[in-house]
Structures are given as C-alpha cells and as structure tokens.
C-alpha positions in Angstrom: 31.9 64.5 126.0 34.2 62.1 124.3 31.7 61.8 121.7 31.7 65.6 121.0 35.4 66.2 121.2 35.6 63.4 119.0 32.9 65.1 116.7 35.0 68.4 117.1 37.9 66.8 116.3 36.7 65.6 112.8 35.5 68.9 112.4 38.4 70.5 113.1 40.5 68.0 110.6 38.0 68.7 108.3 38.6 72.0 108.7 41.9 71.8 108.6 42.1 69.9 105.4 39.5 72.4 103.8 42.1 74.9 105.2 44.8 73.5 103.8 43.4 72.9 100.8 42.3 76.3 100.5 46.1 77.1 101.1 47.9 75.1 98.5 45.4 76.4 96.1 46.0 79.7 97.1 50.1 79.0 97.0 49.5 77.4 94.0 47.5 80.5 92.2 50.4 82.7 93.5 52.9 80.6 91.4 50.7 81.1 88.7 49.7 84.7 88.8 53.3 84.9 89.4 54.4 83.4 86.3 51.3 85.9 85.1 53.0 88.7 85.9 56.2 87.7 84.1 54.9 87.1 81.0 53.1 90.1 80.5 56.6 91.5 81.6 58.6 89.9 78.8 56.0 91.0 76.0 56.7 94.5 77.4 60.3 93.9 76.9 60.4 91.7 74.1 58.2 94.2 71.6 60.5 97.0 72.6 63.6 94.5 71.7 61.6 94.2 68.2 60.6 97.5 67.4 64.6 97.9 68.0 65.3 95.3 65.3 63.2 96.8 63.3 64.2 100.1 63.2 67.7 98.5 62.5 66.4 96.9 59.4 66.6 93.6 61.4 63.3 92.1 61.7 62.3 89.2 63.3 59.3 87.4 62.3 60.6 84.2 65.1 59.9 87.4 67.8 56.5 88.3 66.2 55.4 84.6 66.6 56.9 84.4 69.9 54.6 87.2 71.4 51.5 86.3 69.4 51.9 82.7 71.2 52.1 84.5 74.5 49.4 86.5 74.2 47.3 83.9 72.9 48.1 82.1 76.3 47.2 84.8 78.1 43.7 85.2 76.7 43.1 81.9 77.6 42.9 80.4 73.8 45.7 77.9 75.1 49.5 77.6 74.5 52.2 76.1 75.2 53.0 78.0 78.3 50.0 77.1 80.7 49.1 80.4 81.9 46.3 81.2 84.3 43.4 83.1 82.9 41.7 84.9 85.8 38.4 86.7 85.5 39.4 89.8 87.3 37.2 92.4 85.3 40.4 95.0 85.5 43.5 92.9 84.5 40.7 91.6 81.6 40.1 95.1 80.4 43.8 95.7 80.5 44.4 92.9 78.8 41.9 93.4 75.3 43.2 96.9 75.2 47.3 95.2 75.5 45.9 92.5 72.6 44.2 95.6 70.6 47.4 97.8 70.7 49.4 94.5 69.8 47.9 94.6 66.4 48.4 98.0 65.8 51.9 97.6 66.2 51.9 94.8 63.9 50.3 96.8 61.2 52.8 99.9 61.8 55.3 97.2 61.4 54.6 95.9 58.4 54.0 99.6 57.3 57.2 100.2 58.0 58.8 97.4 56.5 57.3 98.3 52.9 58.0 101.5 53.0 54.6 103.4 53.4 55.1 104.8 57.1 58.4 106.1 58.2 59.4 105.2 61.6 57.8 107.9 63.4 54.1 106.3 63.8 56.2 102.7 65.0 58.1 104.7 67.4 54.6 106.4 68.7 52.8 103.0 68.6 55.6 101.4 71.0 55.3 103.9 73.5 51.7 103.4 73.7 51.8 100.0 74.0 54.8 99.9 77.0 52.5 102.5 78.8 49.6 99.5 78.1 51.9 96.8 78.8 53.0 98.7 82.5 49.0 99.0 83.0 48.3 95.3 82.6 51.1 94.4 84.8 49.9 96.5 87.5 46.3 94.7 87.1 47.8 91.4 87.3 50.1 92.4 90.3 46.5 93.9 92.1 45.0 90.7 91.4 47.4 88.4 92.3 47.8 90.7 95.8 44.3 90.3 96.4 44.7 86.4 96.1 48.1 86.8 98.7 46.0 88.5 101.4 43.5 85.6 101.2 46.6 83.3 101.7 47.7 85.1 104.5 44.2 84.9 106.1 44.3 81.2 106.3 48.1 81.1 107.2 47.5 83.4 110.2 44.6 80.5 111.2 47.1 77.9 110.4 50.2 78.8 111.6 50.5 76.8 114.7 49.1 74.1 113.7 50.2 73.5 110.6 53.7 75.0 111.1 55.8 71.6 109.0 53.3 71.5 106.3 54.0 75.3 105.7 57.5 74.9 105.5 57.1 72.2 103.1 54.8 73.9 100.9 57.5 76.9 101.0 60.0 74.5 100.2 57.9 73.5 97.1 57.1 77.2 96.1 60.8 77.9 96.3 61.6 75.1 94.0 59.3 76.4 91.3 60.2 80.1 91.7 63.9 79.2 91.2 62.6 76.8 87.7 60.5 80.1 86.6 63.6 82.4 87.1 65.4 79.8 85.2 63.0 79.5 82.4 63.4 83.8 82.7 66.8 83.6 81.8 66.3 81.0 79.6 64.0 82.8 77.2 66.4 86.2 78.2 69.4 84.1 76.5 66.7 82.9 73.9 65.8 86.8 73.0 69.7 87.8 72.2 70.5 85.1 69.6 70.1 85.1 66.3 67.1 83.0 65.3 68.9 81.5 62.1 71.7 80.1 63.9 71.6 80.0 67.5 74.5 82.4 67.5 74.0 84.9 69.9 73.4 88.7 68.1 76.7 91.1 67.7 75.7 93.2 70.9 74.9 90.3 72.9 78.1 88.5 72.4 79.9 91.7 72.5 78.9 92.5 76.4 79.1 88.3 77.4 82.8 88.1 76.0 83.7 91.4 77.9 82.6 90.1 80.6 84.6 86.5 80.5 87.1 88.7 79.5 87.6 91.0 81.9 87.4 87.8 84.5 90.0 85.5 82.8 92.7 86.1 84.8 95.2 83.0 83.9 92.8 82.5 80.8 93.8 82.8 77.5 91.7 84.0 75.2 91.9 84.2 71.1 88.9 86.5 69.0 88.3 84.1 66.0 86.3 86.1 62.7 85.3 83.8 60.2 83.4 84.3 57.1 83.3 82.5 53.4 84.8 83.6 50.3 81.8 85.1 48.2 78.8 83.6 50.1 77.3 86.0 47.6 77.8 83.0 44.9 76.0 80.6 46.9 72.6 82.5 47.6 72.2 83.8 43.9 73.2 80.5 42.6 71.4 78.1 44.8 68.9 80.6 46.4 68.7 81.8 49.9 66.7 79.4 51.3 69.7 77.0 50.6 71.9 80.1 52.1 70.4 80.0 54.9 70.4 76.2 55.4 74.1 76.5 54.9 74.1 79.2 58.0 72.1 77.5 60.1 74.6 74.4 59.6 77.7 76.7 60.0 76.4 78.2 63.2 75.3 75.0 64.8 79.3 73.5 64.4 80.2 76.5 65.7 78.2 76.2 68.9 78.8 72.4 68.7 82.4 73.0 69.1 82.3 75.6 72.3 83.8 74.7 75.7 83.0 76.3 78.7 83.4 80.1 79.3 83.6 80.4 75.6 81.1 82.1 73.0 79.8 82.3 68.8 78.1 85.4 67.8 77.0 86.5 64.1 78.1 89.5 63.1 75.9 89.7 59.7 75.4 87.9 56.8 78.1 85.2 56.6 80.5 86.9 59.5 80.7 85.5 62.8 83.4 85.7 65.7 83.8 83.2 68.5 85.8 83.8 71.8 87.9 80.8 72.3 90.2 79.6 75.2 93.8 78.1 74.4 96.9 76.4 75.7 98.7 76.8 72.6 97.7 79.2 69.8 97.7 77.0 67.5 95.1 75.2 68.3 92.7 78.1 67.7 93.4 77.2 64.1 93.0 73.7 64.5 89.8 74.1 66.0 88.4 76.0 63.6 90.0 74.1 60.3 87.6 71.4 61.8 84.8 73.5 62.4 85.3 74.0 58.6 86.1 71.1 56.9 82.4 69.7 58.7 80.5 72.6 56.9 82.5 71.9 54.0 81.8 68.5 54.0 77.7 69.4 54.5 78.0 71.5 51.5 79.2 68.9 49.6 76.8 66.2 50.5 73.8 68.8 49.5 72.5 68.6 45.9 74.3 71.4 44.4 77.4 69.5 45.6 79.0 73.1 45.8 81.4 74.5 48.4 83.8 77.7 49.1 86.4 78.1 51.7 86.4 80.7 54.3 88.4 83.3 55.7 89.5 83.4 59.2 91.8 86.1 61.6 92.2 85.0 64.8 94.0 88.1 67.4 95.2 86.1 70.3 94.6 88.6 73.3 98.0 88.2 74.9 99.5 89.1 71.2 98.2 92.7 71.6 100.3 95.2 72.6 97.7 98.1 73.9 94.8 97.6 76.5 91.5 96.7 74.0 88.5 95.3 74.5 86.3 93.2 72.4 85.7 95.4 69.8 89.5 96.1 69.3 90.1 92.9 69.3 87.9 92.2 66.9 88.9 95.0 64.4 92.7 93.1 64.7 90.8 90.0 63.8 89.1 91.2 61.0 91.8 93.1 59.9 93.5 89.6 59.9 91.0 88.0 57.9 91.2 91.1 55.2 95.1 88.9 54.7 93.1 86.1 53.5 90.6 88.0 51.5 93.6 90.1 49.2 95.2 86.3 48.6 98.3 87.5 50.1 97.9 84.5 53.2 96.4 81.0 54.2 93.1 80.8 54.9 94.2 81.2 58.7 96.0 84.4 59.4 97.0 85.2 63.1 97.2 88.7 63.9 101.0 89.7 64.4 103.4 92.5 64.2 103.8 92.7 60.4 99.4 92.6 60.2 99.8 95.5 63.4 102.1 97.3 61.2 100.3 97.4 58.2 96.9 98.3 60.3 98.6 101.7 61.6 99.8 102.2 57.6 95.9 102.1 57.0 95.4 104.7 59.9 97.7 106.9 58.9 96.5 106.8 55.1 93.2 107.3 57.0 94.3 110.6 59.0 95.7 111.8 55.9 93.7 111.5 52.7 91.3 114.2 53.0 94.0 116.7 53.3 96.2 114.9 50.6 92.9 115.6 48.5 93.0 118.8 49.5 97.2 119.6 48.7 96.5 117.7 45.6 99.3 115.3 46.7 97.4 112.9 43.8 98.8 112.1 40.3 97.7 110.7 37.7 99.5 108.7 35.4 98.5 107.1 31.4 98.7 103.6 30.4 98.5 103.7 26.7 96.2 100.9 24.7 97.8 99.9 21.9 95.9 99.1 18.4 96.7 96.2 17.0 96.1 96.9 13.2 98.2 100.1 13.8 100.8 99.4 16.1 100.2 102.6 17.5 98.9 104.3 21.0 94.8 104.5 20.6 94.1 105.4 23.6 95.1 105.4 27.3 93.7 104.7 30.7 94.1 107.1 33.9 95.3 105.9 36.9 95.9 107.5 40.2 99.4 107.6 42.3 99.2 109.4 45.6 102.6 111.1 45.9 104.1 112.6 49.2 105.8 115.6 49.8 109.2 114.2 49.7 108.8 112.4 46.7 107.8 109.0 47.9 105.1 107.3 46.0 102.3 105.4 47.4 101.1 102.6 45.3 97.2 102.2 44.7 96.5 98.9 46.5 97.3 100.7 49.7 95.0 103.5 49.6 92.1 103.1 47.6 90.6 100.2 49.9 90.9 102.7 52.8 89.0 105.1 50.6 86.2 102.6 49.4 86.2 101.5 53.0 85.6 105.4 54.4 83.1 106.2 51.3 85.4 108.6 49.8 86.7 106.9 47.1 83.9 108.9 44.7 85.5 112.2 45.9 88.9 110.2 44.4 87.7 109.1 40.9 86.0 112.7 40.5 89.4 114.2 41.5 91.0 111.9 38.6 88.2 113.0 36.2 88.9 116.6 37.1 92.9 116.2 36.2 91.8 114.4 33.3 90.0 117.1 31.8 92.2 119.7 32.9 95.1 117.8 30.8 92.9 117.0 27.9 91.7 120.9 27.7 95.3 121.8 27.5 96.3 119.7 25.1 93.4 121.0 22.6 93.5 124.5 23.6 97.7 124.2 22.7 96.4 122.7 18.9 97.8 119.4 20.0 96.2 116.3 19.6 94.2 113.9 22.1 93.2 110.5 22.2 90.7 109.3 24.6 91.0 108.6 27.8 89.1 106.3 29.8 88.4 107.0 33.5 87.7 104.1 36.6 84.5 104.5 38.5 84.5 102.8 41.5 81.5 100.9 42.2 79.6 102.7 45.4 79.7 105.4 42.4 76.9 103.4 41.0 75.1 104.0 44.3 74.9 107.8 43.9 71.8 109.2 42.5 73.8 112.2 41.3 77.0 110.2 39.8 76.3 110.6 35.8 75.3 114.3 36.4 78.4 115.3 38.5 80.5 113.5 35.5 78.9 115.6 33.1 79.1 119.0 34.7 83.2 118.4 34.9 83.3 116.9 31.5 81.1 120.7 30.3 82.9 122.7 32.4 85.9 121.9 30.5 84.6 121.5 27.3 85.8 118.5 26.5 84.6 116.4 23.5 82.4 113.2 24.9 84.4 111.0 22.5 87.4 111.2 24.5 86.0 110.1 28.0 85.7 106.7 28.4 83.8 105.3 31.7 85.4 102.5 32.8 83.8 99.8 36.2 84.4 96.6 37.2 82.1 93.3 35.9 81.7 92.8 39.7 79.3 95.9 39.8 76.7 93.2 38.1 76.7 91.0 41.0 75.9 93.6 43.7 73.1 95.0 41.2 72.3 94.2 37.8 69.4 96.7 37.2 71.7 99.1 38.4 74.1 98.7 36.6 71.7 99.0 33.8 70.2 102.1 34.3 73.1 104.1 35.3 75.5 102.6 31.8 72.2 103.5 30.1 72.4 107.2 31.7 76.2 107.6 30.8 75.7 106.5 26.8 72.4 109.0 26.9 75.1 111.2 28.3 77.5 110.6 25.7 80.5 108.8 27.8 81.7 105.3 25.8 81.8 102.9 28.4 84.3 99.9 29.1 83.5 96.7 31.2 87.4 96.2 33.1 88.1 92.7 34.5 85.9 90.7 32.5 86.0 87.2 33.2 85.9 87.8 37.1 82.9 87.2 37.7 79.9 84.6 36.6 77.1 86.4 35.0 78.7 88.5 32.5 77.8 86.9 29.8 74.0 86.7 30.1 74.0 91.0 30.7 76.1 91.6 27.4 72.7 91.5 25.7 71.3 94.3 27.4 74.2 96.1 28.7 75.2 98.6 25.8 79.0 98.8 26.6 81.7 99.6 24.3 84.9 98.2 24.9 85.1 95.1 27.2 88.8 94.6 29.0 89.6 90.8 28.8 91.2 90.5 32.7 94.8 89.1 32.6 94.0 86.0 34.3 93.4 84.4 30.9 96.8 85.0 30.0 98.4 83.4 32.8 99.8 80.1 32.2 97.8 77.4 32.6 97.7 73.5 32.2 96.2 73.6 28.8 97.0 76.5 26.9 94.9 75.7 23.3 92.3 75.6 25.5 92.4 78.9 27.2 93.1 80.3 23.9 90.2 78.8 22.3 88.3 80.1 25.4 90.0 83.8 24.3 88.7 83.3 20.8 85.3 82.8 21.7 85.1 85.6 24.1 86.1 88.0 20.7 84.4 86.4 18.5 81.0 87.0 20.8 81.4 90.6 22.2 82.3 91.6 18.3 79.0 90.6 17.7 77.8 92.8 19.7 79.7 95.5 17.8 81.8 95.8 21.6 86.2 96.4 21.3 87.9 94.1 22.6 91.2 95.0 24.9 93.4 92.7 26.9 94.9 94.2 29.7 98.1 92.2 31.6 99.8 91.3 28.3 103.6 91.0 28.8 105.3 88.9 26.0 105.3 89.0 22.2 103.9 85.7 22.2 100.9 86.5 23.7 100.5 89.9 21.5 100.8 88.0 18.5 98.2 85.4 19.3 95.8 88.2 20.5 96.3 89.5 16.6 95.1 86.3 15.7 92.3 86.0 18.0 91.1 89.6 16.5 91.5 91.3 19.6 91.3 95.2 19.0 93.6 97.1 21.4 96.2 95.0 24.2 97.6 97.1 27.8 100.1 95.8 29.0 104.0 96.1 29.7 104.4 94.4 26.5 104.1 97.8 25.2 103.9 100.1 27.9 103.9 100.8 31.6 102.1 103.5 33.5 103.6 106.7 32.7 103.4 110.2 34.0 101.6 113.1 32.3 105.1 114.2 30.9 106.2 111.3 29.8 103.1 110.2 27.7 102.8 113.6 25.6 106.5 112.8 25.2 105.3 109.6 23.6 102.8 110.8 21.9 104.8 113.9 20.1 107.2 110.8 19.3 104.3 108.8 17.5 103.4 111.6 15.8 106.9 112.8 14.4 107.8 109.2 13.9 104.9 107.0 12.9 105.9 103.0 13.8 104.6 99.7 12.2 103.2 97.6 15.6 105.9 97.0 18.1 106.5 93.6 19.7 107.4 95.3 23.3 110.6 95.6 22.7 111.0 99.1 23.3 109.0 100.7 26.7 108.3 104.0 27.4 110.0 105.3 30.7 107.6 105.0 33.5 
C-alpha cells in the first residue's frame, strides 16, 4: 500500500511539476502575447503620429524605421524587441494583410512627399490601415485569451496545492508587467521628441510645462527661447549635415543642463524654449550663458572653426502681470529675444515693463493697420539721390510714414515688422507704388518735370506669383513712363532664394522697371550673383562709411566695390553719407549718385517739388551739405 501511495505520490509530483510547468509556460506566453498586443498597439498609434508629421511637412524617417523594426519582429524575422510569433492562422492573416497595408502607406508617403499625390489618398490609406491595425489587435487579444483559459484550467487544478508558488509566480508577472508599462512610456516619451536632438516636439513640451506649471505652487518658473543669430550662414556655408551636428550638440547641453521638474523643446529650425526653475532670476541667464559658451566652444573646435552667438528672452513667470499660460509666456519670451535680434540689447534680454509696453505698441499697430490702409493715414515722403558730376537731385527714393489723425507721426521701424510679420506688408509697398504714381501722373499731366523714382519691395513680394504683374497694371493704369520707376529689394532676398530672385528681377527688366540692389554689403554672396543678376543701380549700405580702425582700408574696399559693379555697366549709390569728407572721397572713388543727410533728409511730397522748382529756377554746382532741404 505504501508502495503504491509512494508510486502515486511520484506521480502526483510528477504531475505536479508537469503542471506547473505547463503553468509558468502558460504565465510566461501571457507576458508575451501581452507585450504582443502592445506592440501592434503602438504601430497603430505611432503611423497615425506619422501620417500627422507628414501632413505637417514634418517627416520622420527615425519613425518609419522605428515601425519597420517592429513589424519585422512581429513576423518573426527577428528584432530587437523579442516578440513572440504565434501560429494562430487568424492573428497570421491579420498580420500579412497589417504588413501589406504598411507598404502602401509607405508608398502614399513618399508620393506625397514629392509632390505626385496630394494628401487625400495618405489620409484614405491611414484609415485603412488603423481599421487593419484594430483587426490584428483583436486576433492577438483572441489568441492570447484562448492561451489564458488554458492557464486558468491548470490553476483551478492547482490552486490548493500550489497556492505559494502561485503567488510567487504573480509576484514575478507583476514585476514584468510594471517593466513593460515602463518600457510603454518609455517609447511614448521616445515618440514626442525630436529625433535630431532629444528635445521634446513643440506640442509635447507645450502640454508637459503646463502641466508642471499649473502644479508649481512655491515654484518659480522662467520660459527661456533661444536661437542663433543667422543659423542660415552656417548650413549654406558648411552644409546641413554640419547644421545638424551643430543641433544635435546644442540640444544635448540643453538637456544636459536640466534639473528636475524642468524641460527643452525645439520649436523649429534653430529655436528652442526650456522651462527652467529659479531662486534668483538671474541665474536663468547664467545658466544659459553656459549652456552657450559650451556650443560655442564645440563650434570652434570643428574644422570650419566657425561660430555665431545666439539670441535669448527669458519671461520670468512671476514678472507677468495677466494670467497666461505657456504659449503666452512664450510669445513674451520671444518677443524678448526679438530685443536682441534689432541690436538694441545683450544677448540676454529679460522680459520687463518697457519690452510689455512696447508688445501692446505692436498690438495696437496690429488692430489698426488695415483700417489705417483703408483712411489712407500713410504718407509718403522723397529722399533725393544726388549726382555727383552734377551736383544736382537725379533722382529720389519713396518712403513710407504712417501719420495719425492728430498729426503724430509713426516712424517706419515700428510698423513695418508688424506688417511683414502679419503678411501685409505687400498690400503696403503696392499702396506706396499707387501714391507714387498718382504723384508722378500729376506732375506730367501739369507740364512739370519728373525724375525717377525708385520704389522698396519687401521681400515676401518675391514670393507672390502675381507680384511683377500687379506692379505693372498700377504703373499702366497711370500711364506712367517705365523709366521713372525704379524697383528697389534688399541683397538679403539672395539668401532666402537666389533663383528667385533671378527670375522675378528678370520679369521686372522684361517688364521695363530699372532695378536697384539696397544694402549691399549685408550680406555674403552678393558678389558671386552680380554676374547673373541684371540690376541697375546697386546701393552701397552705410556701414562702410562708419568709422572704422583702418580707414584706407575700407576705402580701398569702397574703390573696389565701384570699380567692379561699373564693369558690369551697374550705378553706384551710397546711401548713409553725412559729412563732406565722405562726399568728396565718394567723388574720387567714382561713385555715381550719394543719399544721405549730407544733402538731404526725407522730405514730404510738398517740400521736394518745392526743391525741385528750386533746382530748376536756380541751377547749383554740387553742394557739400551745407544747405538741407526742410524735412
């Protein structure tokens, strides 16, 4: 009897350990179908993030790899990830079809990306393909319930007995199911940064810092935007690979330097914005003059040995008088980095009364310039260009005053960025065009002599298709002569867009405006464009004619500049001239026309034809800026 309960014994241990072993394979296969079942879940959720991205014109080849490693695990080809590959003849149908549909949205994306689809057929495709991605997770769940029942089978048979070794193997599947949820959130934190730096994406950081802001009770927080001075230089100089070596470094010290309960996020481009936590506000500065002297430092240990400073506004959140959140915030900050970018402050510029005062200046010049537009509250005054052989006016350049009802007078520098920054400064320079012609229409139709008149062109001009035939209906419909228009854009336009630039001066000559590069000097490819770029006058900027440390050489550098465009047949004019010194070495130089107030300052409509008549009655040798029309 002994014999045979010992016999049953070992059968029953047997059977138990068969049992259990059955068991902890079962538990084990849970955890795995489990992590299954995730999986499929975050390539639902993470193409839908990158059809998003891409129909923001922000795509991510990182998140394409990403999902083609996943799915590769999935079909059992190996990976990284380790995930089961069960033979259930459902969840393997579900899954071709999901790997099938997952190259079709590929192809719609790269459709979409060089232009032959528009994002309809994406839109379609990703639909599909969540409905195909909810099918396979419904397979893998049926599966993996199938598998649970079997668990519960052999628990049911197990339960008294092996009541400690279940609670241990709970124990165990607990621990992993909390690692999986971590590695969840893990790759969820993974999903909103941006793969170049590690910063977290705009939206992202947007909802985390409202969050840790609206907990921060004693906290004090400062929005930090930072950004370099012309990154442009660096990428079409040094190429964007190098660029983006330089952001990659710049967003990794920025991270490197976070505390707890604080956060970087790129904005675009070269712009990011940290929430930082203070004692004392002026650490926020300090902490961020370090972040920068290490990229500068990096930059300057590369082989181009090139650097640029940066820009930063920081809005402390305790300095802000109304009730914002983030994205107030960091409008103040930007708008205190916009201090640094006009030169007017240190690299550093904390938002403050005087920066809050000059924001609502902007608002209000925002809530009023399309119906100052409309009034015609705009004037336009003349700057004459004086001829150097002559002594005498040659021509003039329009500019625009925007002048309020009671007579006070609001200087250019504070509206026109607000109208390049709303997109209306086009309906601006056609409004100046319009006056232009208006004047110059008067003036021939009263027998009285004009001189040309050259007319600024801001450059999102450039950018409409329309720009060159809207000039010349105004010009036609006032039947003005196209030798007295003049055209005149910044040198800057050629950095934004060369071919541009090209094709549309190209238009304008076959159109019969003269042309005139303003602020040359500015920028760093002027020179290799004057060969192809058929200008006719080129404005020497007045920086040349500041003083400097070595003033033979600046003039030689003056001399050289004349002596080239000449031989191109292009007028030289300097603008910013201001003493008869500097008029007399122009004459030297060869320099065709000088602006300045030397000769003359802007003037008003009345008071140029008043000049004029007085040229006319009175002819003059040159004048040496003694005398200076009223204005």
């Amino acid at each position: 009897m002994r014999r045979y309960a010992k016999g049953g014994l070992i059968s029953l241990f047997i059977s138990l350990l068969l049992l259990g072993g059955i068991t902890v394979h079962a538990v084990t296969q849970v955890q795995c179908y489990g992590r299954l079942i995730n999986y499929v879940g975050i390539v639902r959720g993470a193409t839908q993030r990158l059809v998003k991205l891409e129909l923001m014109d922000q795509p991510s080849d990182g998140l394409v790899e990403y999902l083609d490693g996943i799915l590769a695990d999935l079909s059992g080809e190996g990976g990284e990830y380790g995930l089961p590959n069960p033979k259930d003849a459902a969840y393997r149908r579900e899954l071709e079809e999901l790997k099938g549909m997952w190259v079709q949205v590929k192809d719609h994306i790269e459709a979409y990306r060089a232009g032959a689809e528009d994002s309809g057929p994406l839109l379609t495709m990703s639909e599909r393909y969540f409905e195909q991605a909810n099918d396979t997770v419904f397979a893998a769940e049926a599966y993996t319930t199938h598998q649970s029942k079997t668990l519960l089978a052999a628990c049911a048979v197990m339960l008294g007995i092996m009541l400690a070794t279940w609670l241990f193997i709970f124990w165990a599947a607990s621990k992993k199911l909390l690692l999986l949820e971590s590695t969840n959130q893990r790759l969820s934190d993974l999903a909103q940064r941006d793969p170049l730096t590690g910063a977290y994406q705009i939206d992202a950081f947007k909802e985390k810092a409202q969050t840790l802001l609206d907990r921060a009770g004693d906290e004090r927080y400062a929005v930090v935007c930072t950004d370099f001075v012309d990154f442009k230089y660096i990428n079409d100089m040094f190429g964007y690979a190098y660029g983006d070596e330089v952001l990659a470094r710049y967003g990794e010290i920025l991270r490197a330097g976070l505390r707890e309960r604080e956060l970087c996020g790129r904005v675009s481009a070269d712009n990011f914005v940290l929430l930082l936590r203070y004692d004392r506000k002026e650490e926020v500065a300090a902490r961020q003059r370090e972040a920068d002297r290490k990229i500068t430092a990096y930059m300057r240990s590369s082989p181009g040995r090139q650097s640029l400073s940066t820009c930063c506004g920081i809005c402390c959140v305790g300095d802000v008088v109304e009730k914002l959140g983030v994205g107030g915030l960091m409008d103040r900050a930007g708008f205190a980095r916009k201090m640094v970018k006009t030169k007017t402050s240190p690299n550093y510029v904390y938002y403050n009364d005087s920066i809050r005062r000059k924001l609502w200046e902007e608002k209000d010049i925002e809530s009023r310039m399309a119906s100052a537009l409309e009034r015609r509250e705009f004037v336009v005054y003349y700057q004459p260009k004086v001829d150097l052989r002559t002594g005498r006016i040659a021509s003039s350049e329009a500019l625009v005053r925007w002048k309020l009802s009671g007579g006070r007078v609001i200087p250019p520098d504070q509206f026109i960025p607000v109208f390049e920054r709303k997109f209306m400064i086009g309906q601006l320079d056609q409004y100046v065009m319009e006056e232009v012609c208006r004047w110059l229409r008067g003036r021939l139709d009263a027998g009285e002599s004009a001189l040309p008149v050259s007319v600024n062109v801001s450059r999102l001009q450039f950018y409409d298709e329309g720009f060159v035939d809207r000039y010349v209906e105004i010009r036609d419909r006032f039947q003005i002569p196209p030798e007295l228009l003049e055209i005149e854009f910044t040198e800057s336009i050629v950095l934004d867009n060369a071919g541009l630039l090209l094709r549309t001066v190209n238009a304008l000559k076959q159109a019969g405006f003269a042309c005139s590069i303003d602020d040359f000097g500015k920028g760093y490819s002027s020179l290799s464009l004057l060969k192809d770029l058929p200008a006719d006058t080129l404005k020497i900027d007045r920086f040349f004619f500041e003083d400097g440390t070595d003033e033979e050489r600046e003039w030689a550098i003056i001399q050289g500049v004349v002596d080239l465009v000449h031989r191109f047949h292009i007028h030289t004019v300097a603008e910013g001239i201001e003493t008869p010194e500097q008029v007399r070495r122009l004459r030297e130089v060869g320099c065709d026309y000088v602006q300045g107030f030397v000769f003359y300052h802007p003037m008003t409509q009345e008071d140029y034809e008043r000049e004029l008549r007085r040229q006319e009655e009175a002819p003059a040798p040159s004048r040496c800026g003694k005398e200076q029309a009223p204005g």
